[in-house]
N, C-alpha and C positions, 0 to 999 in steps of 0.2 A: 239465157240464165246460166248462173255458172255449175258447177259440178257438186252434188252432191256428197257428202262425207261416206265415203262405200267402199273404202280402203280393207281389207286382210292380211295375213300372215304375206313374207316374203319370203316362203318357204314353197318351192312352185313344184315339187313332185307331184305331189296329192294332188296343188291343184288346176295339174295339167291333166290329169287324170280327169278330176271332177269334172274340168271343163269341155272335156272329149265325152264324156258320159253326157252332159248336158247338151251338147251341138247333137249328137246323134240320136238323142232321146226328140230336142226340139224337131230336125228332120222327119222320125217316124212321126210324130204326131202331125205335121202337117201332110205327108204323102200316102198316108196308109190309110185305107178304106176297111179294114176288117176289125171290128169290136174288140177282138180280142187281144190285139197287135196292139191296140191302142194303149189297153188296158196295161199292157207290159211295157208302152214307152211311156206310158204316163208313171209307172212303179219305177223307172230308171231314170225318170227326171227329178223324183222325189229323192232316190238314192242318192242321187250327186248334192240335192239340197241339203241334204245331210252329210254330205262328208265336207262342204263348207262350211255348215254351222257348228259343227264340233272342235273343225279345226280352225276358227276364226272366233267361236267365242260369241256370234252376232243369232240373234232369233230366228227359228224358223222363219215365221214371220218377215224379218228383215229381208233376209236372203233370200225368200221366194220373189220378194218383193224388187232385187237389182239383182236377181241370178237367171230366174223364170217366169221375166214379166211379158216375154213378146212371145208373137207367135207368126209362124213365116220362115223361111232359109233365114239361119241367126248370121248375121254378119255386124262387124266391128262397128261401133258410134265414133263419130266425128267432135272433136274438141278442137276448134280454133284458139289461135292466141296472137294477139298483134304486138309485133314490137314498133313502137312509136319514140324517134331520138330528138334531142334540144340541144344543142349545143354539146355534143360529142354525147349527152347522158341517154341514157335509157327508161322510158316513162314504166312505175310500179304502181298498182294501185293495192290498198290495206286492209284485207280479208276483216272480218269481223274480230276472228283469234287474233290478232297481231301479225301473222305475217304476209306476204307481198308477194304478189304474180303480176306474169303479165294479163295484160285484161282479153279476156277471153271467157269460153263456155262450149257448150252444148249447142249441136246445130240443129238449129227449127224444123220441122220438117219444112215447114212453105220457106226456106231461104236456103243461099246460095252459101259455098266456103265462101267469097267474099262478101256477100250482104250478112252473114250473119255475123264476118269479122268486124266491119261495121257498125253494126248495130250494139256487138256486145262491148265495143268501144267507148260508144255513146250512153249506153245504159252503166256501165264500171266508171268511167274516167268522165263521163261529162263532155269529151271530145265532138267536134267531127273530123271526119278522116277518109280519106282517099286510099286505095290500097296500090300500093306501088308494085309491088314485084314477092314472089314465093320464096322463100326460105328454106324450109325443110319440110318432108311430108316425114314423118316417124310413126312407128309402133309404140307403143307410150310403153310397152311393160319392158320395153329393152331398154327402156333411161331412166325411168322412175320408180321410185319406191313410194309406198309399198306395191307390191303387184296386184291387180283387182282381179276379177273373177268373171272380166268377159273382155273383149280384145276393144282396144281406143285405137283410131288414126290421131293422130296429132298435126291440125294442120298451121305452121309460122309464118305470117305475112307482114313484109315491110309496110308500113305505113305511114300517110304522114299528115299531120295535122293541118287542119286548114280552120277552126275556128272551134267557139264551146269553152266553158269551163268546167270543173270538177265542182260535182254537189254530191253530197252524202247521200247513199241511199240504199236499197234494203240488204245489197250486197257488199257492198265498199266504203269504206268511212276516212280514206285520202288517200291521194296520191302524193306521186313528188318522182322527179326524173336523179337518176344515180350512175355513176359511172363506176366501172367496175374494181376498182378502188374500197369504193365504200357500200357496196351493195348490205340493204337491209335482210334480216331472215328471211326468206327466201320460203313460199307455200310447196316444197319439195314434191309433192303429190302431184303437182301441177306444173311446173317450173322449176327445173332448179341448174345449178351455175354454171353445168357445163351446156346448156341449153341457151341459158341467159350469155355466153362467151359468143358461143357460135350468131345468135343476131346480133353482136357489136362487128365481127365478122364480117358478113354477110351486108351489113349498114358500107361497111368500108372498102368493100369490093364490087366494082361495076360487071368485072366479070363473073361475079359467083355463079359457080356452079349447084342446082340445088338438089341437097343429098335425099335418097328415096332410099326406107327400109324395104 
């Protein structure tokens, strides 16, 4: 599935802060055995819930809901994205809003970075696809805006079509392959052009080297 709209300010003091309050609050409430302890990481994971919701504008509610919904050592979610080429172009697929990523999401827990690049291939674009070679593994908050309020891996895999066409469906409403020329608006939250540069790159060199934040 792809990513849900869970975007914030691009203002990262606060909430680097918040999100240090929120990892150290989720930590005590998984390792501490005393009531009382609890009772005060649970008051400090509220606190941060709140310095996100004032300074983001989004409801309690909301934010508990994609700031403090796991529970366990909080570590970074995985978002794949595949770049698929046609004749020099770059395959887009067309967000609901109008604009265009590469096809990608949120990895399943039962699947793999490359069954779930795969899969969210198949599911966005209609494709099927074989994953060829790695691209980039990135920190999503060091190339994208706006910044979120819990850490993404970003993982970019060559791909390459082997069969399938594009249908409409409850995430995508068309594709179309572009070269960088005339690239469409671009879903910046998810994708955007210095990302989309780098797999025309990466398409073009057998020896790519693939970059790790």
């Amino acid at each position: 599935m792809g990513q849900k709209d869970d975007r914030i300010s691009s203002d990262t003091t606060w909430l680097d802060i918040a999100v240090e309050l929120q990892f150290i609050a989720q930590a005590g409430l998984t390792y501490s055995k005393d009531h009382f302890d609890l009772e005060r990481f649970e008051r400090i994971r509220e606190i941060a819930a709140e310095m996100v919701s004032q300074k983001s504008g989004l409801s309690m509610e909301k934010v508990k809901d994609l700031f403090c919904n796991e529970t366990g050592f909080q570590t970074p979610k995985l978002d794949t994205r595949a770049a698929i080429f046609k004749d020099g172009k770059i395959l887009l697929v067309k967000e609901k809003n109008g604009t265009w990523s590469l096809p990608g999401g949120w990895v399943d827990v039962n699947q793999s970075v490359k069954s779930n690049t795969i899969k969210e291939v198949k599911e966005e674009a209609g494709l099927d696809v074989v994953a060829v070679k790695l691209i980039a593994v990135q920190d999503r908050n060091l190339h994208n805006l706006p910044v979120y309020a819990y850490g993404i891996c970003k993982i970019f895999m060559l791909c390459e079509a082997v069969g399938g066409t594009f249908q409409e469906n409850i995430e995508t409403i068309g594709s179309g392959y572009f070269g960088l020329d005339d690239l469409p608006k671009l879903a910046e939250e998810k994708n955007n052009r210095e990302q989309v540069e780098m797999c025309f790159r990466a398409f073009a060199d057998e020896a790519w080297e693939v970059p790790v934040d």
